[in-house]
N, CA and C atoms of all chains as a GROMACS GRO file, in nm:
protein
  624
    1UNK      N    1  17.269   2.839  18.468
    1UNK     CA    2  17.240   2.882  18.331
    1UNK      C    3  17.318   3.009  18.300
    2UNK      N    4  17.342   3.009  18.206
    2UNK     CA    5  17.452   3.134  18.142
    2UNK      C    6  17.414   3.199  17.990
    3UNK      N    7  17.424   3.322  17.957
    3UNK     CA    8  17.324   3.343  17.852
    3UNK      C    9  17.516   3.320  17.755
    4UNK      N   10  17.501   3.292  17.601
    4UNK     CA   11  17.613   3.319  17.533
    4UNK      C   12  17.643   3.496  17.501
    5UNK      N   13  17.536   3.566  17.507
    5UNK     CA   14  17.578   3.658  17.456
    5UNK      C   15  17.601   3.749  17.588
    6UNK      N   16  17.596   3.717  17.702
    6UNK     CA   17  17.631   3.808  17.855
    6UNK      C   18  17.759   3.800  17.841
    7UNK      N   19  17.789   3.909  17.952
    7UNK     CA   20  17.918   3.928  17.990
    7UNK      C   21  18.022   3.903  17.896
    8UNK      N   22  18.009   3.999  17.791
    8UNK     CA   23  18.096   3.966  17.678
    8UNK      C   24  18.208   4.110  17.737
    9UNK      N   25  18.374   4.034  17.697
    9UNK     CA   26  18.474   4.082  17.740
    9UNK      C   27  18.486   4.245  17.705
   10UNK      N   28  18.556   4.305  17.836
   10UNK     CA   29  18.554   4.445  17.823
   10UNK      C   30  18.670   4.499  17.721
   11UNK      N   31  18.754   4.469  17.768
   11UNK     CA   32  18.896   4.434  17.653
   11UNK      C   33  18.884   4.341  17.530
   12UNK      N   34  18.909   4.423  17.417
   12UNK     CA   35  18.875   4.414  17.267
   12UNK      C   36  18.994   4.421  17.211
   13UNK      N   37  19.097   4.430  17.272
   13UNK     CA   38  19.217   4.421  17.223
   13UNK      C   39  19.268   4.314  17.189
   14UNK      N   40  19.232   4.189  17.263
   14UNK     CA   41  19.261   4.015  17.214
   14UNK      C   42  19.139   3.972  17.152
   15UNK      N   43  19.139   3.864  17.139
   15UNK     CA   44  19.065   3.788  17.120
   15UNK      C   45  19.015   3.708  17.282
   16UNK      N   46  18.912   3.654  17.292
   16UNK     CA   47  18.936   3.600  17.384
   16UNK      C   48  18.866   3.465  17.413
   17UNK      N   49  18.921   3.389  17.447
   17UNK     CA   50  18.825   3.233  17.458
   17UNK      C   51  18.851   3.208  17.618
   18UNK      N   52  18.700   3.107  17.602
   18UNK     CA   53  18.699   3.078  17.756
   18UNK      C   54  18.595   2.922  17.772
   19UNK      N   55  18.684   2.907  17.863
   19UNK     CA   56  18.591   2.747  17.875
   19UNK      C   57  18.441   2.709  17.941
   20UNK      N   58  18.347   2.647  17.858
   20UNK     CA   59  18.231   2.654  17.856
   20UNK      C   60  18.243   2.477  17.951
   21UNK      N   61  18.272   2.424  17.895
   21UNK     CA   62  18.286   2.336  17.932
   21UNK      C   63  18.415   2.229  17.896
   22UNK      N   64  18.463   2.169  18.034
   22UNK     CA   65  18.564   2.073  17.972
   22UNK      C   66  18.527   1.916  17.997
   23UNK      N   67  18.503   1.815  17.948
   23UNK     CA   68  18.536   1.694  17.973
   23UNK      C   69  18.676   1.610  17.961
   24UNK      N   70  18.661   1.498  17.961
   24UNK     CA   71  18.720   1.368  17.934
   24UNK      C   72  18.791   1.392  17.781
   25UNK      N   73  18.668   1.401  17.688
   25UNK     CA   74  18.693   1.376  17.532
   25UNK      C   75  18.676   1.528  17.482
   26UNK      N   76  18.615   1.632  17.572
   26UNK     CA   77  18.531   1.714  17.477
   26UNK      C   78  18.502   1.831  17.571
   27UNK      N   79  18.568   1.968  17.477
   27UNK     CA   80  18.592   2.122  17.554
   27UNK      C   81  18.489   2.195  17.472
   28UNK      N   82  18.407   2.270  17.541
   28UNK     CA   83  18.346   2.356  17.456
   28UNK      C   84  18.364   2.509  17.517
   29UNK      N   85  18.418   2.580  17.377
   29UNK     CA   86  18.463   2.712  17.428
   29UNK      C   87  18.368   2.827  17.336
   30UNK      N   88  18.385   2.934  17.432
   30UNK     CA   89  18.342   3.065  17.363
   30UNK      C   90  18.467   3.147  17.314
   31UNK      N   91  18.440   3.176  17.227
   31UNK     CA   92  18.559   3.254  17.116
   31UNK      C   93  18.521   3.410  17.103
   32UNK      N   94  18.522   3.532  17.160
   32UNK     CA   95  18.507   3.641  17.131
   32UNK      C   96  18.596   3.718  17.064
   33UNK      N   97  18.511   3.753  16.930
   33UNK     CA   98  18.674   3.862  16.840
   33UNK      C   99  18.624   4.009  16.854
   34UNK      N  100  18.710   4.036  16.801
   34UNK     CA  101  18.639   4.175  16.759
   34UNK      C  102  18.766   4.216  16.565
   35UNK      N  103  18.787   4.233  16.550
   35UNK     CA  104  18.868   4.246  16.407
   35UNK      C  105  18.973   4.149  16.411
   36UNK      N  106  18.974   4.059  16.515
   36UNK     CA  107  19.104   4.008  16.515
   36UNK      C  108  19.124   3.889  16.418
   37UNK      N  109  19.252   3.865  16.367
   37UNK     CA  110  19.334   3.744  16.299
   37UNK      C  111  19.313   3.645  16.390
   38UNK      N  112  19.369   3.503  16.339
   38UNK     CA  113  19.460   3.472  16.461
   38UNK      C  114  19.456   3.306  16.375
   39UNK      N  115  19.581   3.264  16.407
   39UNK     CA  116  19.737   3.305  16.507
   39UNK      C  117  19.798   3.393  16.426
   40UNK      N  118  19.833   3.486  16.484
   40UNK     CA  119  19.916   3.587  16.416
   40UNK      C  120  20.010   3.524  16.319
   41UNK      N  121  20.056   3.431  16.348
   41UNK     CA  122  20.140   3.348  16.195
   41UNK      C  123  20.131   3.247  16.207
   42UNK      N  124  20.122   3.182  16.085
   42UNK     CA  125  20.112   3.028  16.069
   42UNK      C  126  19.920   3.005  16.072
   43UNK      N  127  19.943   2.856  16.147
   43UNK     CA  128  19.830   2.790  16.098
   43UNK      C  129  19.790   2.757  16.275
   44UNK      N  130  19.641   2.725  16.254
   44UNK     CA  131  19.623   2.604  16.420
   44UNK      C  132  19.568   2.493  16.335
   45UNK      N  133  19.702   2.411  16.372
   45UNK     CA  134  19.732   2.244  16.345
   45UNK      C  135  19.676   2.158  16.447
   46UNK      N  136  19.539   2.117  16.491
   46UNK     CA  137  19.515   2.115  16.640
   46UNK      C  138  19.517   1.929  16.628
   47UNK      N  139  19.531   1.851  16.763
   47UNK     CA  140  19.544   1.730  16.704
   47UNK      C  141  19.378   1.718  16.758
   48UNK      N  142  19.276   1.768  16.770
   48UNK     CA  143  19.155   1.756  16.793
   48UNK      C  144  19.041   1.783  16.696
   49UNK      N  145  18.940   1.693  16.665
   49UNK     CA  146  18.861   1.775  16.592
   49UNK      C  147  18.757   1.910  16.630
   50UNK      N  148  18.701   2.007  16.521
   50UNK     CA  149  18.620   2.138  16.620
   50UNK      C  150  18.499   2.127  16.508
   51UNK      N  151  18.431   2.157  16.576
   51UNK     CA  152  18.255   2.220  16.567
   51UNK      C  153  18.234   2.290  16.573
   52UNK      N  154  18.254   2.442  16.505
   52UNK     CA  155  18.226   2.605  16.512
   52UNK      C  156  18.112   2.657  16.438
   53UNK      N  157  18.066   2.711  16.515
   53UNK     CA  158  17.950   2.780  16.454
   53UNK      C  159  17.963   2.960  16.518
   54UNK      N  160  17.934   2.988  16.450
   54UNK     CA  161  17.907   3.184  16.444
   54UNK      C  162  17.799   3.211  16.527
   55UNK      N  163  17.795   3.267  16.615
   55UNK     CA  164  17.615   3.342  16.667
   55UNK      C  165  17.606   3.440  16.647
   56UNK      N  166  17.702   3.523  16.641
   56UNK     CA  167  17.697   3.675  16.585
   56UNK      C  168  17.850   3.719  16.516
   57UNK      N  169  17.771   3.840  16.440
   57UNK     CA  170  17.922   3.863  16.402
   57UNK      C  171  17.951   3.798  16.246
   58UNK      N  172  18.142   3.808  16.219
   58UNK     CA  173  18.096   3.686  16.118
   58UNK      C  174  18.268   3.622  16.090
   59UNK      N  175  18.313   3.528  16.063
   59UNK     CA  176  18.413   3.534  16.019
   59UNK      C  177  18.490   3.466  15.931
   60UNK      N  178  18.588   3.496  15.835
   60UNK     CA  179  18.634   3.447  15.776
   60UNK      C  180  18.700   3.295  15.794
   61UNK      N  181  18.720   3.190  15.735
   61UNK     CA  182  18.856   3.046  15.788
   61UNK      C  183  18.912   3.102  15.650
   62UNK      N  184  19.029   3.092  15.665
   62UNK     CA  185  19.097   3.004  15.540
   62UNK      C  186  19.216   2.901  15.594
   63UNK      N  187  19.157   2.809  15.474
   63UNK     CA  188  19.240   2.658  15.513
   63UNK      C  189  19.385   2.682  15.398
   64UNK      N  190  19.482   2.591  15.432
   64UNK     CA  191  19.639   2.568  15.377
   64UNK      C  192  19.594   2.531  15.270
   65UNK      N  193  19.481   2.426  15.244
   65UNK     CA  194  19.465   2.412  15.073
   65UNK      C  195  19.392   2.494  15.046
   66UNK      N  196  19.336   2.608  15.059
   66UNK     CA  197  19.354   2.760  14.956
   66UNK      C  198  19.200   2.787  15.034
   67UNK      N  199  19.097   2.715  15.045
   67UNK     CA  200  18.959   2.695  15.070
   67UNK      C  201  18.950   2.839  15.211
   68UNK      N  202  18.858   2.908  15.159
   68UNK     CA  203  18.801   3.050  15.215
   68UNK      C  204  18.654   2.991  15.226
   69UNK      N  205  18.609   3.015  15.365
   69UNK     CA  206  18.478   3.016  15.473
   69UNK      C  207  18.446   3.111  15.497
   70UNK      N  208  18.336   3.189  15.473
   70UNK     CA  209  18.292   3.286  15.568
   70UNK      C  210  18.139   3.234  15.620
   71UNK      N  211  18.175   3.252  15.749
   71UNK     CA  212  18.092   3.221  15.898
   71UNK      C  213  18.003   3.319  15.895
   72UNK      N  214  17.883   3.308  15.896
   72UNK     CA  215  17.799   3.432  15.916
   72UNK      C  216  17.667   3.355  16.005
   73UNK      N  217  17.640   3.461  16.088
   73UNK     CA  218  17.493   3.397  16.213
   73UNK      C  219  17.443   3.267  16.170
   74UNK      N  220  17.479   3.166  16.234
   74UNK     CA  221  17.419   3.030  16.252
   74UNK      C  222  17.463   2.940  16.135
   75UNK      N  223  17.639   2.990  16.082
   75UNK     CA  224  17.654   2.934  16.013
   75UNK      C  225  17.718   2.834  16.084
   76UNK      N  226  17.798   2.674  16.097
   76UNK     CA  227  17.874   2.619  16.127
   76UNK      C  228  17.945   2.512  16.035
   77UNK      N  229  18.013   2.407  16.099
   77UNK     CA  230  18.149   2.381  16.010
   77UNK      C  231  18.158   2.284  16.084
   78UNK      N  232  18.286   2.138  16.050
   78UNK     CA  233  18.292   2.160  16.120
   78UNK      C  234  18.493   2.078  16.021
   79UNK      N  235  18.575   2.116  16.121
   79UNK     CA  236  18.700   2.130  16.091
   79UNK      C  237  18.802   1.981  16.156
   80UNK      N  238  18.839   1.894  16.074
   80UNK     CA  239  18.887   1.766  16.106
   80UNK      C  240  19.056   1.805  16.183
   81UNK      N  241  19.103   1.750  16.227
   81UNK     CA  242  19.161   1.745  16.299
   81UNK      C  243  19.306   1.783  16.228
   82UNK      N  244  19.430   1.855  16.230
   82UNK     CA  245  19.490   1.847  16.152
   82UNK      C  246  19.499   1.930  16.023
   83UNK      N  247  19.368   1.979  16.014
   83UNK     CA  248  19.335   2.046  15.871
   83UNK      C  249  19.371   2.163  15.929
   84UNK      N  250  19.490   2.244  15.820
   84UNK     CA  251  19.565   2.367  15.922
   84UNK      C  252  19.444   2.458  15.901
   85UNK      N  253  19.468   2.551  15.966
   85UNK     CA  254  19.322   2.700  15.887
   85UNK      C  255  19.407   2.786  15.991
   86UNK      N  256  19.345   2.899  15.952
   86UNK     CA  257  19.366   3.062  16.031
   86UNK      C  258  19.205   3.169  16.004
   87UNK      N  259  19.191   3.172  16.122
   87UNK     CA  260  19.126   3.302  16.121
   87UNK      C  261  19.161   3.425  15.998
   88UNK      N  262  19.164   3.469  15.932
   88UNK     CA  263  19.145   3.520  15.847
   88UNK      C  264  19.111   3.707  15.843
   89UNK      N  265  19.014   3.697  15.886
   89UNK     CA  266  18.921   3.794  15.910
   89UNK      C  267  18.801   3.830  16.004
   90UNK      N  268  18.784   3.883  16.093
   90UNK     CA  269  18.681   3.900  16.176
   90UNK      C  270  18.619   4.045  16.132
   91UNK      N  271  18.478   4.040  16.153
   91UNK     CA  272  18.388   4.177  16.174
   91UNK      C  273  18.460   4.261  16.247
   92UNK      N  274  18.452   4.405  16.218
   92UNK     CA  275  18.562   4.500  16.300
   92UNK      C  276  18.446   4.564  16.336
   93UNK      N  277  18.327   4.611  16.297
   93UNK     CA  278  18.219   4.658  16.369
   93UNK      C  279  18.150   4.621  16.491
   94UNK      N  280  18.134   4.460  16.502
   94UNK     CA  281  18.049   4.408  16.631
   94UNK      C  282  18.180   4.295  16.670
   95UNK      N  283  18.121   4.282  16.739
   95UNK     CA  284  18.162   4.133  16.848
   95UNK      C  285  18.144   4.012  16.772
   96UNK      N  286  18.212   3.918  16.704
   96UNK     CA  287  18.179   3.842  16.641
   96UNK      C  288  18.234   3.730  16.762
   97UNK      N  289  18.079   3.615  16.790
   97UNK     CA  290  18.089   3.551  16.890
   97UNK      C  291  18.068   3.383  16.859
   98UNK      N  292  18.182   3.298  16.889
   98UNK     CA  293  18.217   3.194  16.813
   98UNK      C  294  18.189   3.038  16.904
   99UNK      N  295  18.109   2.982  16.878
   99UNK     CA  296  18.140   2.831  17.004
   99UNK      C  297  18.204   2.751  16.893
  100UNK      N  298  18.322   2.707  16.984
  100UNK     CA  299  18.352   2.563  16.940
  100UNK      C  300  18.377   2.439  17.012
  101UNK      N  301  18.370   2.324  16.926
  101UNK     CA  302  18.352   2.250  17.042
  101UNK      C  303  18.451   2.105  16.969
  102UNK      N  304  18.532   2.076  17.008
  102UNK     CA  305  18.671   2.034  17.037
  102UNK      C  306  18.663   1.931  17.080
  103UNK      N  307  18.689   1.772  17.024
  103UNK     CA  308  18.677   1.625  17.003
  103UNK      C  309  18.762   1.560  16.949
  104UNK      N  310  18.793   1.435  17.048
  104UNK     CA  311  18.884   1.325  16.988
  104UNK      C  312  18.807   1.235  16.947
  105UNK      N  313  17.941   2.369  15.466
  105UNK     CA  314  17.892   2.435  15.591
  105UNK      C  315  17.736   2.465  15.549
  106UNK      N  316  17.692   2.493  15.686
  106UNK     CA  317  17.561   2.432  15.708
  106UNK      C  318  17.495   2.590  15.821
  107UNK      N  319  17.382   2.615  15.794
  107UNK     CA  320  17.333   2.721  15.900
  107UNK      C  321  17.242   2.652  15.965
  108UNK      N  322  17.260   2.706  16.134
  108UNK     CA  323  17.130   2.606  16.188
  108UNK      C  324  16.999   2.645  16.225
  109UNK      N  325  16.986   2.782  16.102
  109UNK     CA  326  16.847   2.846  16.092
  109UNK      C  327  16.779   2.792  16.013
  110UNK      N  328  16.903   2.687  15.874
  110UNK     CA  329  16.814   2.614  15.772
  110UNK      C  330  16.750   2.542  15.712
  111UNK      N  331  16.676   2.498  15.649
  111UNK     CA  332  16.615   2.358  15.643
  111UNK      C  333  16.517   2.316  15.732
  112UNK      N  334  16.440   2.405  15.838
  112UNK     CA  335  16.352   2.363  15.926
  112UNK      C  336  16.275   2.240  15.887
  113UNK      N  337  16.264   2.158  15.927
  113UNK     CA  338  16.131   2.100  15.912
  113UNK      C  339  15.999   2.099  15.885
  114UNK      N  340  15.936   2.074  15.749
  114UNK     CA  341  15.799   2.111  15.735
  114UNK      C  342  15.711   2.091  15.810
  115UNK      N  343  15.724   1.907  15.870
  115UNK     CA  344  15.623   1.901  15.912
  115UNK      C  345  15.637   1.930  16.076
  116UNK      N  346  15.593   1.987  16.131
  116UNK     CA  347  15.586   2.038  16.276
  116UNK      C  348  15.490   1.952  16.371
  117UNK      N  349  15.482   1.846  16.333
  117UNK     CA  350  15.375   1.728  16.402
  117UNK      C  351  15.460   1.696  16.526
  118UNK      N  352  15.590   1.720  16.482
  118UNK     CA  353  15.680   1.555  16.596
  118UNK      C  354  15.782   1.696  16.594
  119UNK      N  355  15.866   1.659  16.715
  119UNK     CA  356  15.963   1.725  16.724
  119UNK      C  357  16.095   1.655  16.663
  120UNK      N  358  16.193   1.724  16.616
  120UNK     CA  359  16.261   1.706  16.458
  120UNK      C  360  16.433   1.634  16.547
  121UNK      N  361  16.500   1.568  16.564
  121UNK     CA  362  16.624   1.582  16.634
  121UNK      C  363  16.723   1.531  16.481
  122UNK      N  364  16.797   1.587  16.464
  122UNK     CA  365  16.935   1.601  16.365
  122UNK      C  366  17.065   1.535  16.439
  123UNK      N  367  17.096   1.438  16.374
  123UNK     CA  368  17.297   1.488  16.406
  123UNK      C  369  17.357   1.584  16.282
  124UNK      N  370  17.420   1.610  16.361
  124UNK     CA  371  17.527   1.740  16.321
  124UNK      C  372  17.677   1.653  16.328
  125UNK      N  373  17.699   1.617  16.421
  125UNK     CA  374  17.860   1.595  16.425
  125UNK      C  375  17.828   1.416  16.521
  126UNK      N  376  17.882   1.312  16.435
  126UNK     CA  377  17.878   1.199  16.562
  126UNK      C  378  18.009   1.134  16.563
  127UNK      N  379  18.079   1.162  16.689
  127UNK     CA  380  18.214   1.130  16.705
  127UNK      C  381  18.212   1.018  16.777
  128UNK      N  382  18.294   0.948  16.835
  128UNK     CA  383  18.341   0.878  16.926
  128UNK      C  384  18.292   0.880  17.069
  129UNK      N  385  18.301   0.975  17.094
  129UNK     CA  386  18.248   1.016  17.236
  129UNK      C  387  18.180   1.170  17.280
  130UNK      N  388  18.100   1.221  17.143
  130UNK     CA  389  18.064   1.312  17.175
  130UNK      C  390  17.939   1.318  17.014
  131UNK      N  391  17.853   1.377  17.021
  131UNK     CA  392  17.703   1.357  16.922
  131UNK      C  393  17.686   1.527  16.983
  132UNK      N  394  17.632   1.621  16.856
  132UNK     CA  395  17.601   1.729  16.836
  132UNK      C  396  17.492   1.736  16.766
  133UNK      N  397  17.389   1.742  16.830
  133UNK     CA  398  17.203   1.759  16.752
  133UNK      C  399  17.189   1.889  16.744
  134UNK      N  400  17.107   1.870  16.651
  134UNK     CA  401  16.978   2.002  16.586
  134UNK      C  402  16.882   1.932  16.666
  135UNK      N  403  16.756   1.996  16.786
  135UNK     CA  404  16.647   2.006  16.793
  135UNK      C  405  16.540   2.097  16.763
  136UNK      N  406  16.487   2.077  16.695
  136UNK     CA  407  16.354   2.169  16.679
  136UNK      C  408  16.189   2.161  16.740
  137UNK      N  409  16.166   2.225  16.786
  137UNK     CA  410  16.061   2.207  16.894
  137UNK      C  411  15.938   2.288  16.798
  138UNK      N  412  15.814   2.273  16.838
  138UNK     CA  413  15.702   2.394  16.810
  138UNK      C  414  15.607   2.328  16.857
  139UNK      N  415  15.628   2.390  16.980
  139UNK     CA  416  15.519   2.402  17.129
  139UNK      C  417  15.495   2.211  17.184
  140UNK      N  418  15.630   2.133  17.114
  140UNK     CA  419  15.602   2.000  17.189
  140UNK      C  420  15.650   2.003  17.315
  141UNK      N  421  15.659   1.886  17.396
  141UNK     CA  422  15.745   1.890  17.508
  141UNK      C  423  15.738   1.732  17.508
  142UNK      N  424  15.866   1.705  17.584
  142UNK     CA  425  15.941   1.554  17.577
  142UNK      C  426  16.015   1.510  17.676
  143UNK      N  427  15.995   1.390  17.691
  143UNK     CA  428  15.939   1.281  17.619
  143UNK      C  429  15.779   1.288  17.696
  144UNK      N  430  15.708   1.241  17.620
  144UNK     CA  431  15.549   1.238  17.659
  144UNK      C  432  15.543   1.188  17.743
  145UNK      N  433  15.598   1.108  17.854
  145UNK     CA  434  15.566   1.068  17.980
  145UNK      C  435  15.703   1.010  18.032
  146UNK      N  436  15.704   1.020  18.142
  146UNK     CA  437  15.834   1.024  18.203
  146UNK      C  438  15.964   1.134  18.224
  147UNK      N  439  16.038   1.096  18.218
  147UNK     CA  440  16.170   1.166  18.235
  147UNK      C  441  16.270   1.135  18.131
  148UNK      N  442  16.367   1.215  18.057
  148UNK     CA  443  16.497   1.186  18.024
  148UNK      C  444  16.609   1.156  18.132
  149UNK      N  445  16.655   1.019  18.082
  149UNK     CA  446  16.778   0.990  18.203
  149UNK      C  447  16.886   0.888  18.154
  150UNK      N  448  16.960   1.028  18.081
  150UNK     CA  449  17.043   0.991  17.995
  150UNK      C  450  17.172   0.959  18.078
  151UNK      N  451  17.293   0.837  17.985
  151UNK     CA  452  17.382   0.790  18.061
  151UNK      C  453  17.507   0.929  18.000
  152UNK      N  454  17.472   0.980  17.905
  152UNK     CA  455  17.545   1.114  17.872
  152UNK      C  456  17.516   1.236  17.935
  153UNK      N  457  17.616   1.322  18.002
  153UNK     CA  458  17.635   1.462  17.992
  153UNK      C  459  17.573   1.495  17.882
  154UNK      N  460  17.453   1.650  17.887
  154UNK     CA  461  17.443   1.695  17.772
  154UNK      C  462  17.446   1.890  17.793
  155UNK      N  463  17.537   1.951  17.703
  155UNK     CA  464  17.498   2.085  17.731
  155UNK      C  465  17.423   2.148  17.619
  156UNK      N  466  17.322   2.198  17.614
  156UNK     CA  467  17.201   2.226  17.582
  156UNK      C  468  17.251   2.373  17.554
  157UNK      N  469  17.178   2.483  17.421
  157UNK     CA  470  17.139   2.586  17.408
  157UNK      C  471  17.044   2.609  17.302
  158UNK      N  472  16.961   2.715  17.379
  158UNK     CA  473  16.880   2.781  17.286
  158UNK      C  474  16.909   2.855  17.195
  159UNK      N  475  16.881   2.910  17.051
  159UNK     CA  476  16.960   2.956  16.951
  159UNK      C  477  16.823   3.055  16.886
  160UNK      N  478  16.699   2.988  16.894
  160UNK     CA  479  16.562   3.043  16.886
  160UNK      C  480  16.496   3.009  16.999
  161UNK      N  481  16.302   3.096  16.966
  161UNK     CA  482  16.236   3.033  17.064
  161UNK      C  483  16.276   3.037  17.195
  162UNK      N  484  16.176   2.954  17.294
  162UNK     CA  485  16.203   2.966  17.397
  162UNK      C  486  16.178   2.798  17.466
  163UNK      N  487  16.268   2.718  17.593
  163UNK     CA  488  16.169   2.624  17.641
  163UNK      C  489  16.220   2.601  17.729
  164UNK      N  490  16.141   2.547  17.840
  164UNK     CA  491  16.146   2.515  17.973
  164UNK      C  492  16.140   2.360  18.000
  165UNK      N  493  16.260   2.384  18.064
  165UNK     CA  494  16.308   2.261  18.106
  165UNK      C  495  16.293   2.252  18.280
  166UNK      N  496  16.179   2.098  18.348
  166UNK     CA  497  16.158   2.061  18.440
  166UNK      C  498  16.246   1.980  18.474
  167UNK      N  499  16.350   1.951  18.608
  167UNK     CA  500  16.450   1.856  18.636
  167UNK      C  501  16.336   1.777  18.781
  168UNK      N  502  16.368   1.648  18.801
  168UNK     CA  503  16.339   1.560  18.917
  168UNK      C  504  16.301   1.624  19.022
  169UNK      N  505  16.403   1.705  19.056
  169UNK     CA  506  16.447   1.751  19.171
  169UNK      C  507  16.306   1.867  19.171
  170UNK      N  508  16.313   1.904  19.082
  170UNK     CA  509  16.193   2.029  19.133
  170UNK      C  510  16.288   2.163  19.037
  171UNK      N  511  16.344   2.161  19.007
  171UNK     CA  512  16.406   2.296  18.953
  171UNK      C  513  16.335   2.327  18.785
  172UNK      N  514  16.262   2.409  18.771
  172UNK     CA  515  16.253   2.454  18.618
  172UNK      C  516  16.357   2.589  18.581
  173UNK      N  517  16.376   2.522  18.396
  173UNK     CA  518  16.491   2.652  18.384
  173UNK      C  519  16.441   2.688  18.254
  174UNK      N  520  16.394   2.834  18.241
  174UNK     CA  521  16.332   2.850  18.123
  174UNK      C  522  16.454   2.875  18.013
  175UNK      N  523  16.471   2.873  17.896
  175UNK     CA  524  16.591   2.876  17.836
  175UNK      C  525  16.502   2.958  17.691
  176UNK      N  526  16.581   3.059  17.654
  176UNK     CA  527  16.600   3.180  17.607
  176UNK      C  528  16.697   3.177  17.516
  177UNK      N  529  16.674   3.253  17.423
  177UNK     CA  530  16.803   3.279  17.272
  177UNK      C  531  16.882   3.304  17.357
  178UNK      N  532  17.016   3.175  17.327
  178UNK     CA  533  17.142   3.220  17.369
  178UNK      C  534  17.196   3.130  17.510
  179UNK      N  535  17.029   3.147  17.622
  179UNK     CA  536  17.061   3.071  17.703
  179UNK      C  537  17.143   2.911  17.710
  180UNK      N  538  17.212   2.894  17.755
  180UNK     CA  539  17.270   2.745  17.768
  180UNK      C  540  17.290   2.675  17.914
  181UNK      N  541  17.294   2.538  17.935
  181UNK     CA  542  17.300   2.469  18.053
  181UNK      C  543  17.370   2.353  18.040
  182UNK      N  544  17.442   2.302  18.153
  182UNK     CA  545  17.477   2.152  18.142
  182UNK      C  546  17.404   2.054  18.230
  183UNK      N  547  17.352   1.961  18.146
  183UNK     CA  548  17.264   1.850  18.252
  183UNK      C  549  17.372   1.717  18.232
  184UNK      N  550  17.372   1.690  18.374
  184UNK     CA  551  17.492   1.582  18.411
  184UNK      C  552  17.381   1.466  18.387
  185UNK      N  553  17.518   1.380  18.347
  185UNK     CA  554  17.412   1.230  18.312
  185UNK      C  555  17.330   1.218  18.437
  186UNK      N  556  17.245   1.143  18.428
  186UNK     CA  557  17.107   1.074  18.502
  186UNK      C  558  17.049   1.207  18.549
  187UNK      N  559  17.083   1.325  18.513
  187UNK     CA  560  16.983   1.419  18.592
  187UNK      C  561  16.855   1.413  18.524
  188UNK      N  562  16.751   1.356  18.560
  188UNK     CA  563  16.606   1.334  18.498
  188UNK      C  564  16.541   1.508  18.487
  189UNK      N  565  16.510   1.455  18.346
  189UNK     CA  566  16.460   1.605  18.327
  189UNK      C  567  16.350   1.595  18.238
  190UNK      N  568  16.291   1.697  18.212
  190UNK     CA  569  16.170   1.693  18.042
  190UNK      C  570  16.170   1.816  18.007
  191UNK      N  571  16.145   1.857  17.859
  191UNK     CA  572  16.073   1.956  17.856
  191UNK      C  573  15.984   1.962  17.851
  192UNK      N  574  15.935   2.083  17.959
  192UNK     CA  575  15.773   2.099  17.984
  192UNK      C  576  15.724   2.156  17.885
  193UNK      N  577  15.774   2.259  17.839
  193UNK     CA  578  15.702   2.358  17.724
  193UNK      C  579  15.790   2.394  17.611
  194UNK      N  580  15.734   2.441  17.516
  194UNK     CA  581  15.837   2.508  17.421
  194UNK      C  582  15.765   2.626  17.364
  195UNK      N  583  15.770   2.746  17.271
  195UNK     CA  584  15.710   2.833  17.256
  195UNK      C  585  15.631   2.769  17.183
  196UNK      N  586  15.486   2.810  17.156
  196UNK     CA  587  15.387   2.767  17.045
  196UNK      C  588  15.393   2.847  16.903
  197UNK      N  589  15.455   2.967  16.935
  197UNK     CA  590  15.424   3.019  16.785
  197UNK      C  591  15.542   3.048  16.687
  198UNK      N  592  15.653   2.986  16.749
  198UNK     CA  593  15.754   3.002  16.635
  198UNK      C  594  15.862   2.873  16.666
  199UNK      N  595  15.936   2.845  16.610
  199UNK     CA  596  15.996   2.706  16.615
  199UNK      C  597  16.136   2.729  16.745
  200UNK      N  598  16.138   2.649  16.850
  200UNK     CA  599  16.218   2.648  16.905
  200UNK      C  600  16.330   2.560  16.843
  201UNK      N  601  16.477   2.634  16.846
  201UNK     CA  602  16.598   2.584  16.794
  201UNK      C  603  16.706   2.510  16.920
  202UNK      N  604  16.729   2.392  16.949
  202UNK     CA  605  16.806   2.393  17.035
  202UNK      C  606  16.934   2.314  16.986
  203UNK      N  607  17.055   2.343  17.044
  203UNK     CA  608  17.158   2.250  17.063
  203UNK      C  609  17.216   2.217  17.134
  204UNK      N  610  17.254   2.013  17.083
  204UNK     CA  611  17.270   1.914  17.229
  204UNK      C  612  17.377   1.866  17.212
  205UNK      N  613  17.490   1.874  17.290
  205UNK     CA  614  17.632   1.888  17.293
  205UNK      C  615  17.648   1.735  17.371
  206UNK      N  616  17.601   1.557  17.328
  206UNK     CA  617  17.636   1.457  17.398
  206UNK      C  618  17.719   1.422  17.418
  207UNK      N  619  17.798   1.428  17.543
  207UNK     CA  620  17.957   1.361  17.552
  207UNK      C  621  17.970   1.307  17.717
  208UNK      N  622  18.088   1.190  17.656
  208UNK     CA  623  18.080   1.115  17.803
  208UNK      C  624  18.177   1.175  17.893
   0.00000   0.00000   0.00000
């Protein structure tokens, strides 16, 4: 058993994701920001679909067709495959702490 | 987008299970608990992997084997298919929130 909100990264300088679990069809990761963008340019074009939800923290999506999300505690989403988006904006005050979970 | 603090269930008789996301090879539930435990006799012994977290509440989960794992805001676990399990308890006085990550 593993709590989500333990051992959250000492270095705040990245972003940082880490694998919760991987299968066959299906990765589920923890996403820790702290103010960060990301990808620093462009879009993530992923050929997978994701399931994100916020537990703390909060953060912005914006998608290529113009559409602005903001993620706030126990909000989730979930993002088709292909549909470009970028991080946007993250909380620069706390730890904004992200699962997603990643399907063909 | 959707929060998974919202919409509880009125009636609190039965315990509540949601899909959230049903893919191909992977199903994402809303459970909501208040003080049930499941299934009423027997074991769960599912042919799916499921990773489980608590988000509210609290509940304890009994496996075959003899292992109980109490699970806590935040806490999460992975139960490998056929690991027979139940929940024994859930908190009685406020609604336990869980989510069930099914994939093969």
């Amino acid at each position: 058993m593993n709590n989500i909100f333990s051992w959250l990264p000492e270095n705040t300088d990245e972003e940082v994701f880490e694998d919760i679990v991987k299968g066959k069809h299906v990765r589920i990761e923890r996403i820790v920001s702290h103010g960060h963008s990301s990808p620093r340019t462009g879009w993530y074009d992923q050929t997978e679909n994701e399931w994100v939800m916020v537990l703390s923290g909060s953060g912005l999506l914006s998608f290529e067709n113009g559409d602005e999300v903001l993620l706030e505690k126990g909000d989730h989403l979930n993002i088709p495959a292909h549909a470009k988006h970028r991080v946007a904006w993250t909380a620069p005050d706390e730890p904004t702490i992200w699962i997603g979970v990643f399907y063909s």
